[in-house]
C-alpha positions as CSV (number, residue, x, y, z in Angstrom):
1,X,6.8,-4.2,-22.8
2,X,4.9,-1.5,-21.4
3,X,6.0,2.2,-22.3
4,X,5.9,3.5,-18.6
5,X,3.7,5.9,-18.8
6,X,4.1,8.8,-16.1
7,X,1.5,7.6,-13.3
8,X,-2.4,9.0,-14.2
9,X,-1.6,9.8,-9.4
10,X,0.9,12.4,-10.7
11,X,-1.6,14.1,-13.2
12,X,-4.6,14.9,-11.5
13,X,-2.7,15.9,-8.5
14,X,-1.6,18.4,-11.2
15,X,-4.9,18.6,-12.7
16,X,-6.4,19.5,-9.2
17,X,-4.0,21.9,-8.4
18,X,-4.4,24.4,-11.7
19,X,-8.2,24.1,-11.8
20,X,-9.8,27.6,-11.8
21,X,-11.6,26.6,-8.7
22,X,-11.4,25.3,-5.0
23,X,-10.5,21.6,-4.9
24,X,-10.6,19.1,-2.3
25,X,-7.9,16.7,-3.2
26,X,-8.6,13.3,-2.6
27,X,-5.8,11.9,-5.1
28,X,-3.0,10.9,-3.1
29,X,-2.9,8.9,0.2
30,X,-0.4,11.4,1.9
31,X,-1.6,11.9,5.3
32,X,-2.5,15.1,6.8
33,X,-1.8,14.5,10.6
34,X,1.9,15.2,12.2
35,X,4.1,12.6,12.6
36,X,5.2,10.9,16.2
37,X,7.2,13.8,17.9
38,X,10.2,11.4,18.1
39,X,10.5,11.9,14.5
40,X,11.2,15.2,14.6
41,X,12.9,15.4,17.8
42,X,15.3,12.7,16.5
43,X,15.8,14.6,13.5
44,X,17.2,17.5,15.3
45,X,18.8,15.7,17.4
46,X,20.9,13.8,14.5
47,X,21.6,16.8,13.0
48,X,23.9,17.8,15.9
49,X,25.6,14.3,15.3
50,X,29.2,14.0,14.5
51,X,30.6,13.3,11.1
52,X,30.6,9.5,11.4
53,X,26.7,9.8,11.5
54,X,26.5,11.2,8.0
55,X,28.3,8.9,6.1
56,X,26.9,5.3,4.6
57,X,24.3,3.1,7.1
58,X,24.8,-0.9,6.5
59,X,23.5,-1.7,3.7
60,X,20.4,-3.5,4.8
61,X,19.5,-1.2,7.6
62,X,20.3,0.3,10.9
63,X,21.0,-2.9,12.8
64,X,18.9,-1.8,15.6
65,X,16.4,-0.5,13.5
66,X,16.4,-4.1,11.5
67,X,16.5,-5.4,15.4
68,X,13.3,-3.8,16.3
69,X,11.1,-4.9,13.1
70,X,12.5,-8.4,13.7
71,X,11.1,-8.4,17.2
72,X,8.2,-6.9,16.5
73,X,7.2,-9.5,14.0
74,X,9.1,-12.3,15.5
75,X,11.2,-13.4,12.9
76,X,15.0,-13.8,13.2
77,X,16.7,-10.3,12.5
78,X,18.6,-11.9,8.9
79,X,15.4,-11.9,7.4
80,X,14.6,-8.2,7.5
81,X,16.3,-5.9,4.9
82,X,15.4,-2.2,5.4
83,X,14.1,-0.4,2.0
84,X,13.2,2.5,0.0
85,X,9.6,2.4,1.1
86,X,7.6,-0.5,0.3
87,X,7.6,-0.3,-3.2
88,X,11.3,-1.3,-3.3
89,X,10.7,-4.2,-0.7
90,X,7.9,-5.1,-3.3
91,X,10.3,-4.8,-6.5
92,X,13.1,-7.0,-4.9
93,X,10.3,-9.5,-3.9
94,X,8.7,-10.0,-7.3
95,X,12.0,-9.5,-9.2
96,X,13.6,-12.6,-6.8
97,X,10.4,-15.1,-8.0
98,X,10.9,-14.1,-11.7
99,X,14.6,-14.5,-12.1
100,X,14.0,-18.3,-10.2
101,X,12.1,-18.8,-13.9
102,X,10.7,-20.5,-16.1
103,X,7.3,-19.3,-14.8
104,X,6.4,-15.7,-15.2
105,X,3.1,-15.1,-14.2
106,X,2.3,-12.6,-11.5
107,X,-1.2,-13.3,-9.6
108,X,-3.0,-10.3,-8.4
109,X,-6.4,-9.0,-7.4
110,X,-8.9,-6.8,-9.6
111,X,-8.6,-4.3,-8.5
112,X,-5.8,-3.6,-7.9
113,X,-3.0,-0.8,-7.2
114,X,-1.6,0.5,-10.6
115,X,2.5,-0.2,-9.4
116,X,2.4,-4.2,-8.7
117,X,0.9,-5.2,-12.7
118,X,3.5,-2.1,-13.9
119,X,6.2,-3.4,-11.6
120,X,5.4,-7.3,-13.2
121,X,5.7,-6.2,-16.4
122,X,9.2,-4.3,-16.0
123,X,10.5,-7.1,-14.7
124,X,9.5,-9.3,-17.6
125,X,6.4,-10.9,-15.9
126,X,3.1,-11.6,-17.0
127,X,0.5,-9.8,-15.0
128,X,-2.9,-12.4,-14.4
129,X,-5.9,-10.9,-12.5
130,X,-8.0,-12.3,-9.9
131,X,-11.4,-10.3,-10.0
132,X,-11.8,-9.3,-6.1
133,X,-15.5,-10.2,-3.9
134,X,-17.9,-7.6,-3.8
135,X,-16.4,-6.6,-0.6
136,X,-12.8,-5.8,-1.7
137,X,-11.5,-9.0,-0.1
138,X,-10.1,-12.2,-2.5
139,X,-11.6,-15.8,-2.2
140,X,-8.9,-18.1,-2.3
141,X,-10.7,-21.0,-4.4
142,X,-10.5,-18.3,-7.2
143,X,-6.6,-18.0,-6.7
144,X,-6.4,-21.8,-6.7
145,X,-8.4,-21.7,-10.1
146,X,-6.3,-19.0,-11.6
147,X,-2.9,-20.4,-10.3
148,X,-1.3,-22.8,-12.3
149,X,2.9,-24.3,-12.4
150,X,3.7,-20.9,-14.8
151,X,2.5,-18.5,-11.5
152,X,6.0,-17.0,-10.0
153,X,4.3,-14.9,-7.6
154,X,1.0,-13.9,-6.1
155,X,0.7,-10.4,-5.1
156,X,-1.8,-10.1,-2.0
157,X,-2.2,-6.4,-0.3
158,X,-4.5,-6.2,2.7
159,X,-5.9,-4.2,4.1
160,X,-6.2,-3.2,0.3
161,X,-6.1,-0.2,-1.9
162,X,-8.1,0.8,-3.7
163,X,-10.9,-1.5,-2.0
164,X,-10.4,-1.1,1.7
165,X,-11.0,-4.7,1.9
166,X,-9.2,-6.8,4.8
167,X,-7.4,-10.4,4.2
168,X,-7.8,-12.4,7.4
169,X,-5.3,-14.9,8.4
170,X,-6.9,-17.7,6.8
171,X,-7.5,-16.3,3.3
172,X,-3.4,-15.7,3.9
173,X,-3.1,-19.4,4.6
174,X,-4.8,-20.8,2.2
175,X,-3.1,-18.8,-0.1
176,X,0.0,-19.2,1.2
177,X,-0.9,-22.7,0.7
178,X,-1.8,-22.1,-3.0
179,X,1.4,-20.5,-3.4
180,X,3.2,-23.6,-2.2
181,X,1.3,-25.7,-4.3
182,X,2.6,-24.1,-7.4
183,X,6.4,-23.0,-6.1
184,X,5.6,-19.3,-6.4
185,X,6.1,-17.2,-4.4
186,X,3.4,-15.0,-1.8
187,X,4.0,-11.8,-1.5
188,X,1.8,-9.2,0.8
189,X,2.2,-5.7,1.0
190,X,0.4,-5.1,4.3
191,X,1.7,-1.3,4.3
192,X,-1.6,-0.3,6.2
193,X,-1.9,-2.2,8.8
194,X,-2.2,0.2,11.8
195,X,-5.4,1.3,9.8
196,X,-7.7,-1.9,10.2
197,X,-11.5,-0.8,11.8
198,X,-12.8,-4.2,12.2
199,X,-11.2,-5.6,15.3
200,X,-9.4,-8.7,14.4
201,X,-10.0,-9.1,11.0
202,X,-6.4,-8.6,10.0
203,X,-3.7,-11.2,10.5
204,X,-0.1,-11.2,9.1
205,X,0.7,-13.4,6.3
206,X,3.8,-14.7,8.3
207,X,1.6,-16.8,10.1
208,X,1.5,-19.2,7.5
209,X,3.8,-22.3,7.9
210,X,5.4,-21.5,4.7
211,X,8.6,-20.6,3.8
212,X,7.1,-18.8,0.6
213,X,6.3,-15.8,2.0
214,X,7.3,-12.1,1.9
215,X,5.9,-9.4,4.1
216,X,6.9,-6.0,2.6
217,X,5.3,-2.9,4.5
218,X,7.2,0.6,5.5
219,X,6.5,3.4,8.0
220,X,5.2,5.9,5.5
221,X,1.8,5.5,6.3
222,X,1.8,4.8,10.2
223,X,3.9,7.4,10.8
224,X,2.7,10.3,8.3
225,X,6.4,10.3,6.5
226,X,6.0,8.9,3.1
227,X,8.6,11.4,1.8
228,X,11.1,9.5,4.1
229,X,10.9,6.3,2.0
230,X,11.5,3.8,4.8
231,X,10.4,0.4,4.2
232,X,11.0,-3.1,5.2
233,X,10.8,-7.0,3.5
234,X,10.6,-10.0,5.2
235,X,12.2,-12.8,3.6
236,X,12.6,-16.0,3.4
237,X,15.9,-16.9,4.7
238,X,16.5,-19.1,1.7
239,X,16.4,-15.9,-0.5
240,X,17.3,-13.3,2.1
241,X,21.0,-13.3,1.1
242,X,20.0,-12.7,-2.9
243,X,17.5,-10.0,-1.7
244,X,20.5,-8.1,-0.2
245,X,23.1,-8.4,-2.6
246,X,20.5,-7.1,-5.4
247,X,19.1,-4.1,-2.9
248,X,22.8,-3.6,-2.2
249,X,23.3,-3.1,-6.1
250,X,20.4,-1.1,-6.5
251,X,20.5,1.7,-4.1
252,X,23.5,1.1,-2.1
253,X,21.7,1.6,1.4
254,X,19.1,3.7,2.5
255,X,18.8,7.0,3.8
256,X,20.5,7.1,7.2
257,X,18.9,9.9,9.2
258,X,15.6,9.3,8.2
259,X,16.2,5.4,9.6
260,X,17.7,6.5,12.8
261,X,14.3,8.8,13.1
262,X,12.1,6.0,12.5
263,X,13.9,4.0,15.4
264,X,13.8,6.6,17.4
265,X,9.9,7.1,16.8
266,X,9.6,3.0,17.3
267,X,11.1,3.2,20.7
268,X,9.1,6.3,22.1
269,X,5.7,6.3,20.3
270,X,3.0,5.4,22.6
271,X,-0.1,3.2,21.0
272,X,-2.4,5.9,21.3
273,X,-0.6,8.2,18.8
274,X,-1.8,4.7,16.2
275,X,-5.3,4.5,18.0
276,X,-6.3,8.2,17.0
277,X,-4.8,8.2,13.5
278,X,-7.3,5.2,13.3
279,X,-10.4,6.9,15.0
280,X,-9.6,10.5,12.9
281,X,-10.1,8.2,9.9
282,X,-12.6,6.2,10.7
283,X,-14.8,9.1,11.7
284,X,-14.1,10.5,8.4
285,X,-14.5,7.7,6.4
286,X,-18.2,7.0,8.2
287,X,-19.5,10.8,7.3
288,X,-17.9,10.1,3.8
289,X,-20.0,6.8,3.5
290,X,-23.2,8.1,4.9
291,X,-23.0,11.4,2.2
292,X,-22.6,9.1,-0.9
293,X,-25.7,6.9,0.3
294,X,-27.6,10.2,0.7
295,X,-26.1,10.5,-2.9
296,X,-27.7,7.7,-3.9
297,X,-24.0,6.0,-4.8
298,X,-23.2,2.7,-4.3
299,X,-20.1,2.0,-2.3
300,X,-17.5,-0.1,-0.5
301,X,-17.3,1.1,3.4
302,X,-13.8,0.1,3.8
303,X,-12.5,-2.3,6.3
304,X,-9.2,-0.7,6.4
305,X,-6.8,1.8,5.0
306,X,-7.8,5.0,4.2
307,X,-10.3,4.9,0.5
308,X,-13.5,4.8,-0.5
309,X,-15.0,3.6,-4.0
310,X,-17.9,5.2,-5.3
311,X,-20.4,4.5,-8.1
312,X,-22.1,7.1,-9.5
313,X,-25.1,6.0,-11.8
314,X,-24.3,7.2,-15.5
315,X,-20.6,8.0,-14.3
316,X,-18.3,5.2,-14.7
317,X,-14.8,6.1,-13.6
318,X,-12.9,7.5,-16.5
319,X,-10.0,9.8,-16.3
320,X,-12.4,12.2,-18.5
321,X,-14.9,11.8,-15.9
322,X,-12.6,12.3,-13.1
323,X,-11.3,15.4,-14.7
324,X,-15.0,17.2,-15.1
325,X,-15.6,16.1,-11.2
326,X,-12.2,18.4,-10.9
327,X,-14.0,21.4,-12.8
328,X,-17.4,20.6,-12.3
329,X,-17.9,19.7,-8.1
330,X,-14.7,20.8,-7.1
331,X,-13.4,17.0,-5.5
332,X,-10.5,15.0,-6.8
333,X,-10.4,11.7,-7.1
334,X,-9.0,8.3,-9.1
335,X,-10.5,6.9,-12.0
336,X,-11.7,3.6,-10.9
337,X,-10.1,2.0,-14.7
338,X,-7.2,2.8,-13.3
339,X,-7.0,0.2,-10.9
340,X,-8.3,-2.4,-13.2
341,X,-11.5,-3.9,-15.4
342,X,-13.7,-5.1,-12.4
343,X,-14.5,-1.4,-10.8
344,X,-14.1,0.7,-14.1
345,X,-17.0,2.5,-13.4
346,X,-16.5,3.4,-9.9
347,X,-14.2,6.6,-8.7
348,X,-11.7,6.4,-5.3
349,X,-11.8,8.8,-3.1
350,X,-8.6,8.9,-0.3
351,X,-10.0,10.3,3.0
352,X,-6.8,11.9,4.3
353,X,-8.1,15.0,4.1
354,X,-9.7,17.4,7.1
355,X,-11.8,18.7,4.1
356,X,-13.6,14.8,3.7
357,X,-16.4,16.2,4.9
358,X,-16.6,19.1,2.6
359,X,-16.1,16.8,-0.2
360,X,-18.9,14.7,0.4
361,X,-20.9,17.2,0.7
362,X,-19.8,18.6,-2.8
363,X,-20.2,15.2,-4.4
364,X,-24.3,15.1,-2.9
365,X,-24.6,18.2,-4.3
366,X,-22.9,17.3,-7.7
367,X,-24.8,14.4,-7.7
368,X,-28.0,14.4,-6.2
């Protein structure tokens, strides 16, 4: 079993912020634009509420709040269970496939986000790795190969980080279908997608006739609130019962005024507020792109989310290497080893920064 090691995110965030010099941190994906203003006027407004309003929520959510997920996804309200950010939606997810048992293997792309092969192995799974296409996207013939009847769960997350690359809907199917094949279980984070720049390239996983499926994805990112941990799973109904009764144990409920601002934000938030968040980082991640080719580094232009990877010739993505960018050029970034073997020599960069532009800049410089 693993030791747990304190996240390498949590570090150079650290790292970054006692270097001796300026620093453009491009660590974390926290955004930098405000949230919808129904956030914060609802948060006033609750705190005016009377004593009723600060005691426990239902367990699995607001019921209006659960309400307005189901109907925006179209799936019948008992299915959704509101969460401690995605992560926890994630956790019950995986830990639901491994405690069916025998099988314990935990499909995953390569690369891939450090938590979901950490999460497997906490819960007594085996992590298995699926090396990703060149373009950060997953061929399902090589989840088909790698799948076999001791694979609990596979662990999809598009559009993806670190890669940027987008899962259409039928690489979802035919996984989904994979998933069936074997009686595991799919589960797809799809945590970011209000941030897809190819129009049409991203489909739910819930349009897969399946009933192995789970959609786990939060309003952290959409919203700019990823201190409010407020996420959401979608489950089959088979398991949605189970889900609740161990989220229930686990935490209790979630946090009631930050739930009560996220429905308030759902209800009031016009598209557009979505729409620019998507064009700021677009922009951003196009005059990142067009620096590290005047660089002379390879890269993956993202299809959606908010990262770019980088390969720098003679510069594979160590943590020692990502510290001496820290000193040296003045950007933070993520050692591409951390995310897995296939990209160890390549560096991520998270754009949700007004200073992405500066930062590129620094890196041509470094660089060039």
């Amino acid at each position: 079993m693993d030791d747990y090691e304190r996240p390498l995110f949590f570090h150079l965030m650290e790292y970054a912020a006692e270097a001796d010099g300026d620093v453009v941190d491009m660590v974390s994906g926290n955004p930098d634009w405000e949230p919808p203003e129904a956030i914060r006027t609802g948060l006033k407004r609750y705190a005016d509420s009377g004593v009723d309003a600060f005691q426990y929520p239902p367990s699995d959510g607001l019921s209006d709040l659960r309400a307005a997920v189901a109907d925006r996804h179209g799936v019948d309200v008992d299915r959704v269970v509101v969460t401690n950010g995605a992560g926890e939606a994630n956790y019950l997810a995986m830990a639901t496939a491994l405690e069916a048992g025998p099988a314990d293997g935990v499909l995953m792309a390569d690369p891939v986000y450090p938590y979901y092969h950490k999460r497997a192995r906490m819960l007594g799974g085996t992590p298995r790795f699926v090396p990703s296409e060149p373009d950060g996207t997953l061929d399902p013939a090589a989840v088909r190969r790698a799948a076999s009847e001791d694979t609990a769960a596979i662990v999809v997350n598009s559009p993806n980080n670190p890669t940027g690359g987008v899962y259409g809907g039928e690489t979802k199917r035919d996984i989904a279908a994979v998933a069936d094949a074997n009686d595991a279980l799919l589960i797809s984070d799809e945590v970011y997608e209000r941030f897809v720049y190819d129009e049409g390239a991203f489909e739910t996983a819930l349009a897969a006739d399946s009933d192995r499926v789970v959609v786990t994805n939060a309003f952290s990112k959409s919203m700019a609130i990823t201190g409010f941990r407020v996420g959401y799973g979608i489950f089959p109904p088979r398991l949605a019962e189970a889900v609740r009764t161990r989220h229930m144990l686990v935490n209790v409920a979630g946090s009631r005024p930050a739930q009560r601002a996220v429905l308030d934000a759902l209800e009031q938030t016009p598209e557009s507020y979505y729409e620019r968040n998507r064009k700021l980082l677009e922009e951003r991640i196009e005059t990142f792109c067009a620096a590290l080719e005047a660089a002379g580094a390879a890269y993956t232009r993202p299809q959606g989310g908010f990262y770019v990877m980088a390969r720098f010739e003679g510069y594979p993505g160590t943590l020692e290497n990502t510290e001496r960018l820290i000193d040296e050029a003045g950007v933070a970034g993520m050692p591409g080893d951390a995310f897995g073997e296939s990209r160890a020599e390549w560096l991520r960069f998270a754009v949700v920064t007004p200073r992405a532009e500066e930062a590129a800049e620094r890196l041509a410089a470094y660089f060039g």
